[in-house]
Each structure stands twice: as structure tokens, then as C-alpha cells.
N, C-alpha and C positions, 0 to 999 in steps of 0.2 A: 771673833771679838776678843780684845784681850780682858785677860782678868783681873779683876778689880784685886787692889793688894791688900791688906789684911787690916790698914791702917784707913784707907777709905771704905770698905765695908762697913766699919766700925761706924767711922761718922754716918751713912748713910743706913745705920739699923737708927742711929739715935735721931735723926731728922724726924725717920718713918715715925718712930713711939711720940716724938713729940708734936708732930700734925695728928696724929690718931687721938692724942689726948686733950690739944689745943685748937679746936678746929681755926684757921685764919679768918680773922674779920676779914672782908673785903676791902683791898687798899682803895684810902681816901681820894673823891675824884682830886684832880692836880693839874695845872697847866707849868710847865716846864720852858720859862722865855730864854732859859742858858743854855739849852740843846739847840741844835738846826736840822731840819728834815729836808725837802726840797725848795732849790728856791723857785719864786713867782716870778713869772716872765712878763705877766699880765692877764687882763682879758680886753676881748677884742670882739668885734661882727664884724661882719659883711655888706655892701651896696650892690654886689655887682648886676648885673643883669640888666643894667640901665635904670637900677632903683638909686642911683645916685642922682640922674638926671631928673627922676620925680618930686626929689627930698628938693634939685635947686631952684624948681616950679614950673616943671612941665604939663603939669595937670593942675595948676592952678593956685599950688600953695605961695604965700605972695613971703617978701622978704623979713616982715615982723615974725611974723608963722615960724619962716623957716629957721630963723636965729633960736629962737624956743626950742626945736626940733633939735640943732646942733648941740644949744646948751645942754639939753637933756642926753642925747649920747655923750658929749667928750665935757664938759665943764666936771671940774675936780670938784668946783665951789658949788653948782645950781645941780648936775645932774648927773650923770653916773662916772665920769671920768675915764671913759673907756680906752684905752691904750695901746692898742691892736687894732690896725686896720686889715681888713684883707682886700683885698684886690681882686677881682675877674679879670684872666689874659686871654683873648681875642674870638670872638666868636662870630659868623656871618649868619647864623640862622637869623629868618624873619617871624622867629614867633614875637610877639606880641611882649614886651617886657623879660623876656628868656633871650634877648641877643647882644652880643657884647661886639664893640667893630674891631677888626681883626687888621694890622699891621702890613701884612702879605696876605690880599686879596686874592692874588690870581698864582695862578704855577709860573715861574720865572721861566722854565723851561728843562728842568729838571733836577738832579740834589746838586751838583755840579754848577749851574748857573749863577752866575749873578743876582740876587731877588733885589727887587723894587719894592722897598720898605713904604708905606706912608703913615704920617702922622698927621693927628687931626689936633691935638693939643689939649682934647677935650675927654678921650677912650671913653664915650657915655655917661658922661658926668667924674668920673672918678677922678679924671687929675684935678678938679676945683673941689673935692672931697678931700683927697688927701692934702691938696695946700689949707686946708679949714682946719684938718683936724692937726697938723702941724702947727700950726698958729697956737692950737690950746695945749701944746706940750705932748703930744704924740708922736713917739721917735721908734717903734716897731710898724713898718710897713710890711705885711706879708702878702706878694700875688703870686698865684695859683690857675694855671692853666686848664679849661677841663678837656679841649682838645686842640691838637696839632689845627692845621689847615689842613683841608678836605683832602688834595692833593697829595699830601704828605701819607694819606693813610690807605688801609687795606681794601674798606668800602669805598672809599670816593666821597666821604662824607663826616662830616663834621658833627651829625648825629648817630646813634643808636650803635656807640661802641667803636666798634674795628679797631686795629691797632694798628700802628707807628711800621712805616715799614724799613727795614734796615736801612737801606740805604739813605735814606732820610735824615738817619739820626742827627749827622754832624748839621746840617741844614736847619735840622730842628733848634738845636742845641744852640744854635747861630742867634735863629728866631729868638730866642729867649733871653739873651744876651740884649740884645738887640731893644726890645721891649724894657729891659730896665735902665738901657740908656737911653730912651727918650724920657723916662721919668725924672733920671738922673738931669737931663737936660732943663726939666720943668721946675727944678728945686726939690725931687723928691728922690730920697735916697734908699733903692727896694731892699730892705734890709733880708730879708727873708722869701728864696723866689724857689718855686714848686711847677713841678713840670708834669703833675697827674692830679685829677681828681675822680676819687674812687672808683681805682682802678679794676675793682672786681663787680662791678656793675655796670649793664648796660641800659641807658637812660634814651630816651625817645629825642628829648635835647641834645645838645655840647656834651659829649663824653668819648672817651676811650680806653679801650682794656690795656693792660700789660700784668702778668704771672710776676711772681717775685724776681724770677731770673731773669726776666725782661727787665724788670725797672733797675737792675743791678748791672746790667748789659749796658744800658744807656746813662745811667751815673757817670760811668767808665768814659765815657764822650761829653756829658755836662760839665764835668766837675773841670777836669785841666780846659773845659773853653771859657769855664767863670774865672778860673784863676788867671790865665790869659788874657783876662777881659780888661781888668784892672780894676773891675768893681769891685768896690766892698759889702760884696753881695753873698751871703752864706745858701746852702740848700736846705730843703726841706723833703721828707716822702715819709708817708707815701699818698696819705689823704685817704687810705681806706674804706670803704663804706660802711665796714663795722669795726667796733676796734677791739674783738676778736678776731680778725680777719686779717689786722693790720699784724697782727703779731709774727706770721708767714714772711711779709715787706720784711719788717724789721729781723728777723734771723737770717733771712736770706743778705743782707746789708751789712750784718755785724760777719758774717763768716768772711765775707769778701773784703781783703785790706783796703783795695785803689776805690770801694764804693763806700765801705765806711770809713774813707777818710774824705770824699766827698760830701758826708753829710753831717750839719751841724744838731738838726732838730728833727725828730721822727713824729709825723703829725699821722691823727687817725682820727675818724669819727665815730658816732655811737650810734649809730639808726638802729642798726639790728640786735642790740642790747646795749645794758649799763655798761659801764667800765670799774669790768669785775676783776680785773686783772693787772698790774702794772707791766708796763713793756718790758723784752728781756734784753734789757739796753740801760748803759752806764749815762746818756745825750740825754740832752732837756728833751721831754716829748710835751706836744700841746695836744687837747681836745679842741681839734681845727674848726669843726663845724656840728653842731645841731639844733632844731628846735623842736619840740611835739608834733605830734600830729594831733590833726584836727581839720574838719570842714569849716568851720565857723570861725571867725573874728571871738576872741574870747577874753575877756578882763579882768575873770575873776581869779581870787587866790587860791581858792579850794573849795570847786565843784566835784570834786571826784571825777574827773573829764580825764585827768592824767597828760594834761597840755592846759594846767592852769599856774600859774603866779609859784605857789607851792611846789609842785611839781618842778619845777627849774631849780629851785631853790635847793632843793633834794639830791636834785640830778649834781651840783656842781657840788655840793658837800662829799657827795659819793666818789666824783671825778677828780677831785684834790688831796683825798685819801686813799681809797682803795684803788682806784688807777694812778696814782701818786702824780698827777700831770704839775707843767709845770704853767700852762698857760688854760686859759677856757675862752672857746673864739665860741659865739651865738651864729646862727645862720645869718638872720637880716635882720638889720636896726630898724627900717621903715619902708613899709611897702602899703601895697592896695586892696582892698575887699577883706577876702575871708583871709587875709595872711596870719601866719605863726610868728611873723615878726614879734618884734618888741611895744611899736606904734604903729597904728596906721594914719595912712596918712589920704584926704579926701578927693573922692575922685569922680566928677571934680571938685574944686572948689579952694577953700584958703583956710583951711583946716586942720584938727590930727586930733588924733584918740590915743590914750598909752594905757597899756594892759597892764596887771600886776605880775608878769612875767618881768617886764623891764625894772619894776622896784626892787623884785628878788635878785636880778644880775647886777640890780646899782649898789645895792646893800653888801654885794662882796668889793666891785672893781672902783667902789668911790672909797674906801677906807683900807683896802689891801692894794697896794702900789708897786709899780713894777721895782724888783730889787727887794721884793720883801723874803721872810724864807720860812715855813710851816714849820713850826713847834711840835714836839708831843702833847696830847693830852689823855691824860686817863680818866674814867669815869665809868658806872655801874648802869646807867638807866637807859635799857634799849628803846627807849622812846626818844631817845636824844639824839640829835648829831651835833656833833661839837667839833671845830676845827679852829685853830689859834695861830697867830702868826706875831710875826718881829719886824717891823716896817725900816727899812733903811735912818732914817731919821730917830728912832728908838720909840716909838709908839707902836703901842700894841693893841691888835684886836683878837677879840674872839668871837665869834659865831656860834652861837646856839639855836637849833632848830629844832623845836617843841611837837612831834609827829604827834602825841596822844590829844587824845579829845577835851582832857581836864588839863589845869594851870596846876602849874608845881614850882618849885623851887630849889634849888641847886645852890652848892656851895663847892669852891671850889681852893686849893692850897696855888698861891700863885708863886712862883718859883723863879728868880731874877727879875726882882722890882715888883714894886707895888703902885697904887696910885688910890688918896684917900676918896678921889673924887671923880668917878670915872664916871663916862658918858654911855650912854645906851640910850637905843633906838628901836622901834618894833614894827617889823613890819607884818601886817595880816588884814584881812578883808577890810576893816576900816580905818588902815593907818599904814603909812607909806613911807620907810625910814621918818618915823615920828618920834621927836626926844621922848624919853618916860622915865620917869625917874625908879627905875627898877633895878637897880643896880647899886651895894656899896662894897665896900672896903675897909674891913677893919685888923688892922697886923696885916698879915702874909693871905686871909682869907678873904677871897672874894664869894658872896654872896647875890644872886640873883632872882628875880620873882618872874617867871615865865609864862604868858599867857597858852592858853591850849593854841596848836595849829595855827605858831609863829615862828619868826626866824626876830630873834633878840640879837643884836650886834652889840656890844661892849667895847668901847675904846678906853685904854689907857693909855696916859700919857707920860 
């Protein structure tokens, strides 16, 4: 270690004597809108599994129903604005709402072959999904394969894992290619396409494994067939199934130059923990996929179930910070029975129910917009979560999420611009992004009145 010179020990005895004499007040909480932290990409769900072809009224939801349903996923104005689509790519299992129709059916007759692509113009509901949610201003399409075709793999099978077998790869890589120019063909342009879902899991459905040096093996083959392709189709990996897990993908990606130059966006999920960690990666990473668990259909905000309304609400505050992500994708918009979804949707009949899970996702992606970019904020009370943002347009929000049991209040120094007359909304058991006039502004201090076991959203303008 070198040694301090004689002129900075000095100052550094006078620091020490004047904290020991002056203990420091605690700096004042502060939102900083003239800094930038990471920017928003969006947030986003998922249809796939043919729960697109539910939502267009397979099981009975009729066309009034279903405009409700949409407005409440993607409408900016009536319901959460959501901005991110994902996509399911090709699956043939015949389970029961777990199968997606797959492009190349049959083995053409080896990796070498010719394959016999078909399109149905429909992939389970999904291309009249994404032509809907394009209509309301949705320009991130993200699909994600969760397995090769049976043939292509180690089992013979399109469930319970196996992996990708070499020689396959470029065939694969074709396939995937392939898949995004029919969407392209449809009006829909795959902005973001993934060739694994969570790769270190082996699921009884559509999955397959690949180690990090597999998925960096077969980059190496994806990536000059995307650019080849002529789409302006970027990549994504690795979809991990924890995103502790993902952190392995992602080093094994950054060490390798021709795989991390292959990829634009490093996705991972959280099943098997929070996202306690930010990736070790300079690339936007998104939280691709989760929703709680749970047996039951659940509505409420804060049962203590740990898969209610609150619980989301937590989860994405924690995912926008401490995992510093730059996007947050939910599992499913709307499904059937006991789903974790956002809504469900009736089965049969002409119907739908929405949980307070979907308030808590609407309360972030209807007022933080794709392009917007996370601010700092400082603050003392660990009963808070606080995250603040800088919306493209110059409107700013903030998020406050009141964990303790009692209502408090908070003040905070706001830092580039003020507004005398800012907007808030509260969501919690009896109120669902509901204006409340909890909120003012006087000078540079914003002041707020927090109800216990809420999430307060604050716009400025």
C-alpha cells in the first residue's frame, strides 16, 4: 500500500476529529432528475402457449370482453400500457394449452436437407396479438424458443430437456431465422429473438438444456446467420431460470468476442431468487420472465401469500434497482383457472377477472415508458422503496412503496425541476392506480402522505 504523504494524513486526522465531534445528520431524502442511471426498455408479458388464441375467444370470451382485456394490457390511456411483447417459438406437444405449432414439423431428412417450413399465419393466436398490440404503439417484439424441434435434439424430444445436437446447429440457427421472416412477412418485425429458455432447467414440457459454453458455441452459428439474414433482428440469452444462474451465460458471453458481439440484450429470470445482483455485463439486461407462485386464482394485494398484488409490486422495485434491469417482462397477461397470470380469463364463457398483481405492473409500465432512464434517489427509511425516473418527453415519476404496517410521510429535495402540482395515485387493497391528492410541491421539496402497505406513484410534469 503506498503511504499517505504528510499533507494528506493531515487532512485525514482533521476529517476524523471533526466527525467524532460533529456526529453527521443523515443526508436529506433527494431525487436527482439531472443524473441518469439505466435506461428503460420497458415492460412486457407473455401469450404464449396458445393463451393468445384464449384471450381471441377460444373458450368463449366474445369480442366486447375481449377489447377490455387488450385495453387493459397495452392501452397507455385505459390500462397498463405494456410494451414488450414476448413471443413462444414452435412447439408440438399436445398438452392441453402448454403447446405452441411449430414451423418444421417433421425431420426434412437431416441437418444438411432441405426443410419444409409451414406457416399457418396464425402460430396460436400470437401473430393477431402482436398485430393488436402494434396497433396501440408496441414496437418491442421479443420471441424466445423454449425448444429446437424433437429431431434436432439428443432425446428425440421436444420435452424434458436434452440438448441441441451439433450438428444441427446451423439448421437450428436457419429455423430461427426463418420464424422471424414469417412474422416479418405478417407486418411484424421480431425485434429481439432468443433461441433458449431456461437453459439450466429441465421442465416436463417444451425445454432444453445448454451449459454456458454451449450457448456461446451456438451464438457463434446464430449470430453471422441473423446478420446474413437481413433482419433487423438483434439477440438475446440466455433466459435462465434463475438470475443467479444467468450470471454463468453471461460471463461465459462477455469473455468470448464473436458471442458477445452476437448479443444485444442478456435476459434471465428469477424463479429461484430476487434479483440480488446486477449482471456482469456493460448490455441492457431485461427480467424476461416471472410471476409467484401459487395454487390458487389470487386478487388480493396483501395477503401475505407472497404471490399477491404487493408482492409484484416489490419484486419489480427490487428488479429496477438492485438487479439494475433495464426491462421487466411478467410471465402471462391472461390465462385460465388457478393462473399466476395478471387476469384470468373464463372458462368457459365471456368473461375475465384482474388480480392486483396487474394494478401493481400497470402502476410502473403505464407512467414509465419505453426510453425513459432511472434517476438516483436517496432516502433513510427502510420501510420504503423508492425508485424515480425521467420519462423521454420530460415527465417524471416516482414510486414509493410503503412496506410498513402505519401511514407516514416523506419529504423529499427534488433535484432538476419541480412541479407545484403534481399527480399521485395509490394503489393498495381498495384502490387501483386511484388519483389522491397526497402529494405537493413547494420550492425544490416535494412532500408526500403514504398510506401503510401501498405503492404511491407521483407524476411530475
Amino acid at each position: 500500500m503506498k503511504r499517505l504523504t504528510a499533507l494528506t494524513a493531515v487532512v485525514l486526522l482533521a476529517l476524523t476529529t471533526q466527525a467524532a465531534a460533529d456526529p453527521a445528520a443523515p443526508a436529506r431524502a433527494a431525487v436527482d432528475f439531472r443524473a441518469r442511471l439505466q435506461p428503460i426498455d420497458g415492460f412486457g408479458f407473455s401469450m404464449a402457449f396458445q393463451r393468445a388464441d384464449l384471450l381471441h375467444g377460444a373458450r368463449g370470451l366474445g369480442p366486447a370482453k375481449r377489447r377490455e382485456v387488450l385495453d387493459l394490457l397495452l392501452s397507455k390511456e385505459k390500462g397498463a400500457g405494456l410494451s414488450i411483447l414476448r413471443l413462444g417459438i414452435g412447439s408440438s406437444t399436445d398438452r392441453v394449452y402448454d403447446h405452441m405449432p411449430t414451423i418444421l414439423p417433421t425431420d426434412p431428412g437431416g441437418p444438411d436437407a432441405t426443410p419444409k417450413y409451414v406457416w399457418d399465419g396464425w402460430d396460436g393466436g400470437q401473430v393477431w396479438l402482436a398485430k393488436e398490440a402494434k396497433k396501440y404503439g408496441v414496437e418491442r417484439f421479443f420471441a424466445d424458443a423454449w425448444s429446437a424441434p424433437a429431431f434436432m435434439k439428443t432425446n428425440n424430444s421436444e420435452n424434458d430437456g436434452g440438448e441441441l445436437r451439433p450438428e444441427w446447429r446451423q439448421a437450428y440457427a436457419n429455423y430461427l431465422v426463418q420464424y422471424a421472416k414469417f412474422y416479418e412477412r405478417e407486418g411484424i418485425r421480431i425485434t429481439d429473438l432468443g433461441f433458449t429458455n431456461e437453459p439450466d432447467w429441465t421442465a416436463t414440457y417444451a425445454s432444453m438444456r445448454f451449459t454456458p459454453q454451449q450457448a456461446v458455441d451456438f451464438l457463434k452459428v446464430l449470430g453471422p446467420t441473423v446478420r446474413a439474414s437481413g433482419l433487423k433482428t438483434e439477440l438475446v440469452c440466455c433466459d435462465a431460470a434463475g438470475w443467479d444462474r444467468q450470471v454463468a451465460y453471461t460471463e461465459a458471453i462477455e469473455a468470448d468476442p464473436e458471442a458477445d458481439k452476437a448479443v444485444r440484450t442478456v435476459t434471465g429470470h428469477r424463479y429461484s431468487g430476487p434479483t440480488t445482483v446486477p449482471q456482469p455485463t456493460d448490455k441492457h439486461v431485461w427480467m424476461s420472465e416471472w410471476s409467484p407462485d401459487g395454487t390458487t386464482w389470487n386478487e388480493n394485494w396483501d395477503d401475505g401469500s407472497g404471490y399477491d398484488g404487493l408482492s409484484v409490486a416489490a419484486d419489480i422495485q427490487t428488479t429496477l434497482t438492485t438487479g439494475n434491469a433495464n426491462a421487466y417482462v411478467y410471465w402471462t397477461g391472461a390465462s385460465l383457472g388457478a393462473t399466476r397470470g395478471l387476469i384470468q380469463l373464463a372458462n368457459p364463457g365471456d368473461d375475465y377477472r384482474v388480480s392486483k398483481r396487474y394494478w401493481a405492473l400497470a402502476a410502473f409500465s403505464r407512467f414509465i415508458r419505453p426510453g425513459a432512464v432511472r434517476v438516483p434517489v436517496t432516502h433513510a427509511d427502510p420501510a420504503l422503496q423508492v425508485t424515480a425516473f425521467r420519462n423521454a418527453d420530460g415527465s417524471r415519476v416516482i414510486e414509493i412503496l410503503n412496506t410498513a404496517t402505519t401511514g407516514t410521510s416523506a419529504a423529499f429535495t427534488l433535484r432538476g425541476g419541480h412541479d407545484r402540482h403534481p399527480d399521485a395515485y395509490v394503489t393498495d387493497e381498495t384502490r387501483s392506480i386511484t388519483p389522491a391528492d397526497v402529494a405537493s410541491v413547494h420550492g425544490t421539496t416535494l412532500t408526500a402522505t403514504l398510506a401503510p402497505r401501498a405503492l404511491t406513484t407521483i407524476v411530475l410534469d
